[in-house]
C-alpha positions in Angstrom: -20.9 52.0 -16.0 -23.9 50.2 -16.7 -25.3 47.4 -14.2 -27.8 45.0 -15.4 -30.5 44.2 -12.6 -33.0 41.1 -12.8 -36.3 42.6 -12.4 -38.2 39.4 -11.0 -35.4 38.9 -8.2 -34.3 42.4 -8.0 -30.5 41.2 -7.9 -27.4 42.7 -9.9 -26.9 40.3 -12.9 -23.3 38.3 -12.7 -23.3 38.4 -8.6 -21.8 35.6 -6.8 -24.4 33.1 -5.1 -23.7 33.3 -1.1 -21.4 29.9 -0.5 -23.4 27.2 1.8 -22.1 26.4 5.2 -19.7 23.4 5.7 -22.6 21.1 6.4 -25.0 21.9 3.9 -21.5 21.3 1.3 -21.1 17.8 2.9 -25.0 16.8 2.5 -25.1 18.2 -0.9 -21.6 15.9 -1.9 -23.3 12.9 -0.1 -26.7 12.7 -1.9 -24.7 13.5 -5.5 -22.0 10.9 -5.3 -23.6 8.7 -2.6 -22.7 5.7 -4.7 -19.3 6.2 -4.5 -19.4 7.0 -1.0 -20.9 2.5 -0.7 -18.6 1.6 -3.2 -15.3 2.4 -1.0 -17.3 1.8 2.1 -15.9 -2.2 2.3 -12.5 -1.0 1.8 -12.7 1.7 4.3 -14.1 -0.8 6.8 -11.3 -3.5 6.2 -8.4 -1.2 6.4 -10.2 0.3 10.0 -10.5 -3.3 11.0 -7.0 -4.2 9.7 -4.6 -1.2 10.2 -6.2 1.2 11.9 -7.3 -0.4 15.0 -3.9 -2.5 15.4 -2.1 0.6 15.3 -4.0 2.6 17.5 -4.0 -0.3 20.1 -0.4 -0.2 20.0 0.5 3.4 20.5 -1.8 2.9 23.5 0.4 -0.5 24.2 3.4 2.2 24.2 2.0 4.0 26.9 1.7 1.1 29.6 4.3 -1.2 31.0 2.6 -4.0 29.1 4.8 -7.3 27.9 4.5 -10.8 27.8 3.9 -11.4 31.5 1.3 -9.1 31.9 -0.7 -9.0 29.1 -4.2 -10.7 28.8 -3.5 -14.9 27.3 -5.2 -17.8 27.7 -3.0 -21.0 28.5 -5.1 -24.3 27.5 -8.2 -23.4 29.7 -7.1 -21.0 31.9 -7.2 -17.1 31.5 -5.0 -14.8 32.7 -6.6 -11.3 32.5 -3.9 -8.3 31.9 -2.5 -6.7 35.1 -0.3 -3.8 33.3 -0.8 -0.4 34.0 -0.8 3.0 32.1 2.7 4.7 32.6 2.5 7.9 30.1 5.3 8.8 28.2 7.8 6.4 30.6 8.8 3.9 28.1 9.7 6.9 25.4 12.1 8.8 28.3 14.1 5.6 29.2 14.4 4.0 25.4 15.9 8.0 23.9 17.2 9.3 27.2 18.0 6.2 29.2 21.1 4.8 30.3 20.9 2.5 27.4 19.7 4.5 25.0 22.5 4.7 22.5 22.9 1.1 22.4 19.0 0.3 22.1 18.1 3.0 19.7 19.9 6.0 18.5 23.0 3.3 17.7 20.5 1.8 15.2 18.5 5.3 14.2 22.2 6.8 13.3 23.0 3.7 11.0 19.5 4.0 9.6 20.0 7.7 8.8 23.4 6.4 7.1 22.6 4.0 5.0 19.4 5.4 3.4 22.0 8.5 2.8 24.4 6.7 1.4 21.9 4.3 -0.8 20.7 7.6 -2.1 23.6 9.2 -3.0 25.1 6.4 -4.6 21.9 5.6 -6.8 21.6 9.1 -7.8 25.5 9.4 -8.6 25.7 6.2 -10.4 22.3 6.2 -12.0 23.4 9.8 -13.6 27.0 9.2 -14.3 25.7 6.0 -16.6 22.6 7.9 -18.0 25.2 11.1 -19.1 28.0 7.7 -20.1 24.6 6.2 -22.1 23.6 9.0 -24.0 27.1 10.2 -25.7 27.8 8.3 -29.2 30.0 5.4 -28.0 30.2 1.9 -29.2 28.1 -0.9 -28.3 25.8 1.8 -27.0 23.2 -0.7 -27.0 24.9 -3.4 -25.5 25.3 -1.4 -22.5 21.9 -0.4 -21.8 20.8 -3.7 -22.0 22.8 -4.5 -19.3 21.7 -1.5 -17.5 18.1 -2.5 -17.5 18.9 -6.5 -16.4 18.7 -5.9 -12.8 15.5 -4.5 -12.9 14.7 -8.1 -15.0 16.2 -9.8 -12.0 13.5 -10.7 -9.1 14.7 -9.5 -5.7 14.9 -12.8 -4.5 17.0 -14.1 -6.7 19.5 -11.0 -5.8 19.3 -11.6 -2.2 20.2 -15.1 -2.5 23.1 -14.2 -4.5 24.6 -11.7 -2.0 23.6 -14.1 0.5 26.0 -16.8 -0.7 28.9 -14.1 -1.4 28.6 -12.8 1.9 28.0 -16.1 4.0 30.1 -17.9 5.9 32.3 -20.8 4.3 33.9 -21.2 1.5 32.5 -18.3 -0.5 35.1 -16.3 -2.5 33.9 -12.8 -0.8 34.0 -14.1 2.2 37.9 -15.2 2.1 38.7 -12.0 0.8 37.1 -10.3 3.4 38.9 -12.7 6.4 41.9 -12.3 4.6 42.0 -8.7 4.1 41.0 -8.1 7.4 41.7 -10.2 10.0 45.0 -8.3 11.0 43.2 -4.9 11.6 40.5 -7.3 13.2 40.4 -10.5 16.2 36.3 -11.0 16.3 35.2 -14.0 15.3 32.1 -15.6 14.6 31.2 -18.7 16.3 31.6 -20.7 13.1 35.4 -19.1 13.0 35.3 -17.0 10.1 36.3 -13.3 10.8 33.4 -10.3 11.4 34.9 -7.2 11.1 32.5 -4.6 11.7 34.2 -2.3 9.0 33.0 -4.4 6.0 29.4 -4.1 7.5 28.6 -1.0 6.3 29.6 -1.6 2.4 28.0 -4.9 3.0 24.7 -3.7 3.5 25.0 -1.1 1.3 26.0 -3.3 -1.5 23.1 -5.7 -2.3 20.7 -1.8 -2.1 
């Protein structure tokens, strides 16, 4: 085997340089794309200012037993400086391990869990089942995927205020079919007298997702 050997240097031909440290890297990166490093510079600074900071402030918040009573505010010319006090990790032991817990928080984390599950599932099932329905040679094909693609032409606004009337109280079709389908299983009421039965919450806030 024959090795080639630079005569001026003395080095093997075809050997790696040594790679520089982690600070000489970082210097050499700065001073080639330093103008890149200014350009994105502003943006960096308004999201620190913007998101960052207000974030970090509040896990810190989290760790205290600050609220609205204690907290620094200034009422016409007076100011009331904050008087809360740093607790640790107090405030996460009562609201997941209190006695009130399942009510305050894992009631709501559970139904969370559930209905991004079942929004999931149900887009991926339907989506697929009408995607397989779309591509076999049936007529007015065509027809149906243009109605396929319409509620991706419809604004979300416009389809909130649309389940927001069928699922409001009054004199809204939904609404009687609901009362009337369920009100034997059911005695809560609403305070404008239409039935709420918690068993046509779920579907309802799936629904409209």
């Amino acid at each position: 085997m024959t090795v080639a050997i630079d005569r001026a240097t003395g080095k093997r031909r075809g050997d790696r340089a040594p790679r520089p440290g982690l600070g000489r890297r970082i210097k050499s990166g700065y001073q080639k794309h330093w103008y890149a490093y200014a350009m994105i510079a502003p943006v960096a600074v308004v999201l620190g200012a913007l998101v960052i900071y207000p974030l970090v402030y509040g896990l810190y918040l989290t760790l205290t037993d600050a609220n609205s009573l204690n907290t620094a505010r200034t009422i016409g010319v007076n100011h009331i400086d904050a008087t809360y006090k740093f607790i640790g990790l107090d405030n996460y032991k009562d609201i997941l391990f209190g006695p009130t817990a399942y009510d305050r928080f894992w009631s709501h984390f559970i139904w969370t869990i559930a209905w991004t599950a079942l929004c999931v599932a149900l887009h991926y099932c339907i989506g697929l089942g009408l995607a397989l329905l779309l591509n076999q040679k049936l007529r007015g094909r065509t027809f149906y995927r243009l109605i396929l693609i319409l509620p991706w032409a419809v604004p979300t606004f416009v389809t909130v205020f649309g389940w927001r009337f069928m699922l409001a109280d009054g004199a809204s079709s939904t609404r009687r079919s609901t009362r009337c389908t369920c009100r034997p299983r059911c005695g809560s009421r609403t305070p404008s007298g239409s039935a709420s039965p918690p068993s046509w919450s779920t579907p309802g806030a799936v629904c409209p997702s």
